[in-house]
N, C-alpha and C positions, 0 to 999 in steps of 0.2 A: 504493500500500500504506500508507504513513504517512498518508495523507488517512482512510483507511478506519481505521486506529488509533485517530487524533483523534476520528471521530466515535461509536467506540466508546466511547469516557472521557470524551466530553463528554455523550452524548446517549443511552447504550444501557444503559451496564453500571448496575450496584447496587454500593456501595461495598464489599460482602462478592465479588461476582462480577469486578470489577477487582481486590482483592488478588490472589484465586486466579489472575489473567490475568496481570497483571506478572510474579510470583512466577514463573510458567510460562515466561517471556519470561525470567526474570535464569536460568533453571537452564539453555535453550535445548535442551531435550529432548524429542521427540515423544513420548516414556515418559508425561509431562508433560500430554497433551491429555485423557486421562480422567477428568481433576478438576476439566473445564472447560464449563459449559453450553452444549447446543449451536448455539446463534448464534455463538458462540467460536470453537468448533474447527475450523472452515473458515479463519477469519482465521490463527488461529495455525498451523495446517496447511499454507496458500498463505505464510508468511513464511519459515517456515525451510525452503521448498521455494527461494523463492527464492533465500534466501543459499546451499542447498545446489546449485542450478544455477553460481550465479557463483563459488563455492569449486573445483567438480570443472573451468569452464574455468580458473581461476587456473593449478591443479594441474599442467595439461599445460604450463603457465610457468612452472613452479616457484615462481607467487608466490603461495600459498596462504596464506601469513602475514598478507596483507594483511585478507582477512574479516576475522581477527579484530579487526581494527581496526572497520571496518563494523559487528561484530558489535555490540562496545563502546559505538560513540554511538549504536547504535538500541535499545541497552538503558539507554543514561543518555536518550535520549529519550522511551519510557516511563516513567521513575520521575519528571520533568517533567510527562507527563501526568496522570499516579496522584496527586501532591502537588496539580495543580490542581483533578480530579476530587473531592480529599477539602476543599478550599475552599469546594466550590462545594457539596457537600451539608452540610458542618458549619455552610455560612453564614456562613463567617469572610472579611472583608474584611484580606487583607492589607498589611501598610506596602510603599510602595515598593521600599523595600528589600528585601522580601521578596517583591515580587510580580518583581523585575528578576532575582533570581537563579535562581528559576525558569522565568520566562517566556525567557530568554535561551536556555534551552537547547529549552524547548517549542516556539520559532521555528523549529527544525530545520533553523536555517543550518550550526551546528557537523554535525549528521549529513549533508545533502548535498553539505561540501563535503571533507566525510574519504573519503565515501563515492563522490565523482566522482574520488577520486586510484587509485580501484581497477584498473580495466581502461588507465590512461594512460599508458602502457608503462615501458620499463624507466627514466627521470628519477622515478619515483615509487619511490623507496627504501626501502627502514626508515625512515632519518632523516630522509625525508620525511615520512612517517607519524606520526615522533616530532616532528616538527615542525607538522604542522597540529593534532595534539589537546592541545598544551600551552598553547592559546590564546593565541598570539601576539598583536602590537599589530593588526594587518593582521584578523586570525582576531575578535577581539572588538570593532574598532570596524565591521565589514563585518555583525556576530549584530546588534549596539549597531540598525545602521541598518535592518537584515532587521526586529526586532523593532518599533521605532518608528512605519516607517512603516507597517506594518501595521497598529499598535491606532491612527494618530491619522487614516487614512483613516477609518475610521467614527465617530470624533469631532470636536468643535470644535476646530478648530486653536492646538494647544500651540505659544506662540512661542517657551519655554524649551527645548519637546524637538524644537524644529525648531531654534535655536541648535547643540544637540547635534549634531543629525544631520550638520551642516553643518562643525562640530567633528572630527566622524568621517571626513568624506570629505575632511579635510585631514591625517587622519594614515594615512587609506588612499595618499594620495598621493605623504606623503612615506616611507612604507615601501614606494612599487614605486622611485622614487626614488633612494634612498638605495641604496650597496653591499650587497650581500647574498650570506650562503652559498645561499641556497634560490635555487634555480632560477626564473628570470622565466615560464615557461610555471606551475611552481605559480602564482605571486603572481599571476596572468592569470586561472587560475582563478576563485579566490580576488574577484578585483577581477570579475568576468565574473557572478559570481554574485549581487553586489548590486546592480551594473546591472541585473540581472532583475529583483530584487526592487523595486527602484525603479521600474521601470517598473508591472510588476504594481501596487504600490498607490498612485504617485503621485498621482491623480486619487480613486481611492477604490480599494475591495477589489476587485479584479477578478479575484480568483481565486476570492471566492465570487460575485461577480455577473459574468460573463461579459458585457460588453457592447461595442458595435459597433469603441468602440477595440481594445478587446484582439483582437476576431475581426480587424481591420486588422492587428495587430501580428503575428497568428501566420499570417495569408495568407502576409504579407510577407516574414516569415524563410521560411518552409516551401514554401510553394505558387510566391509572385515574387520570389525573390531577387535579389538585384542584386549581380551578378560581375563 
């Protein structure tokens, strides 16, 4: 579903037809899909079906509160998108700095890994909840590394933003490390998710190019695992 987002804002909408999309996505109202062209409202239609499916099971757990969490970074995940989308048609290059505070959240590390504490039974609390979206040290250098290796796989290799990355997975270490109130199976998460991400684009993008490694990688977890 977020694949299918991304390449709406990158590649589909019109900067007047993505306001009216976000817009629709921050009110989270199917009321909301008539104002929407109709390439749109299939996407928008299958999103809040899904969060409405994973809400009504919460419910019979009485964890229902948790969506809105979910709900939360996939709607700060769209306005990531929408800011990038309005770059890219206004033709504006921006500084670092400003390309890092957006793109961190467009990474869609922060919404996969709030959003995998969903169904993870009752160790996923409120305060755990309040604890992965307050972006922790763990939570922003695990986006820091999601983010990096992704844009220098398709580039010449940055020796400064591989210093960093490497920077990053010393303070991921020492926050599983270190004492802590949060639960080792969160912080597992958490640390589990950027080992994907690392694999994915170590070599190059292999989430847009699917190639013979990555089809070896996902036999191997899926198809031959090894128990």
């Amino acid at each position: 579903m977020t694949s299918i987002l991304d390449d709406i804002y990158d590649a589909y909408g019109n900067p007047e037809e993505l306001k009216l999309f976000t817009e629709a996505i921050e009110r989270w109202d199917i009321n909301s899909i008539d104002q929407l062209p109709e390439y749109m409202k299939l996407c928008y239609a299958a999103l809040l079906d899904v969060y409405k499916e994973i809400e009504e099971e919460m419910e019979k757990e009485g964890n229902q509160y948790r969506v809105h969490y979910a709900k939360e970074v996939m709607k700060n995940q769209v306005r990531a998108y929408f800011a990038e989308a309005k770059w890219l048609h206004e033709e504006h290059v921006p500084t670092i700095e400003e390309y890092l505070h957006v793109a961190l959240v467009s990474s869609g590390y922060c919404m996969l890994a709030t959003t995998s504490l969903v169904g993870m039974g009752e160790i996923a609390t409120k305060e755990a909840f309040d604890w992965v979206t307050s972006d922790p040290k763990i939570m922003s250098s695990s986006n820091f590394i999601a983010r990096l290796m992704d844009d220098i796989s398709s580039h010449k290799a940055y020796s400064e933003f591989r210093k960093q990355i490497e920077n990053a997975w010393m303070d991921i270490s020492q926050e599983c490390l270190k004492p802590t109130a949060v639960p080792m199976p969160l912080l597992a998460r958490v640390l589990n998710l950027t080992r994907a991400a690392d694999v994915i684009y170590k070599e190059q993008d292999s989430y847009t190019h699917v190639g013979k490694v990555m089809k070896n990688n996902i036999a191997a977890f899926f198809i031959n695992p090894i128990i």
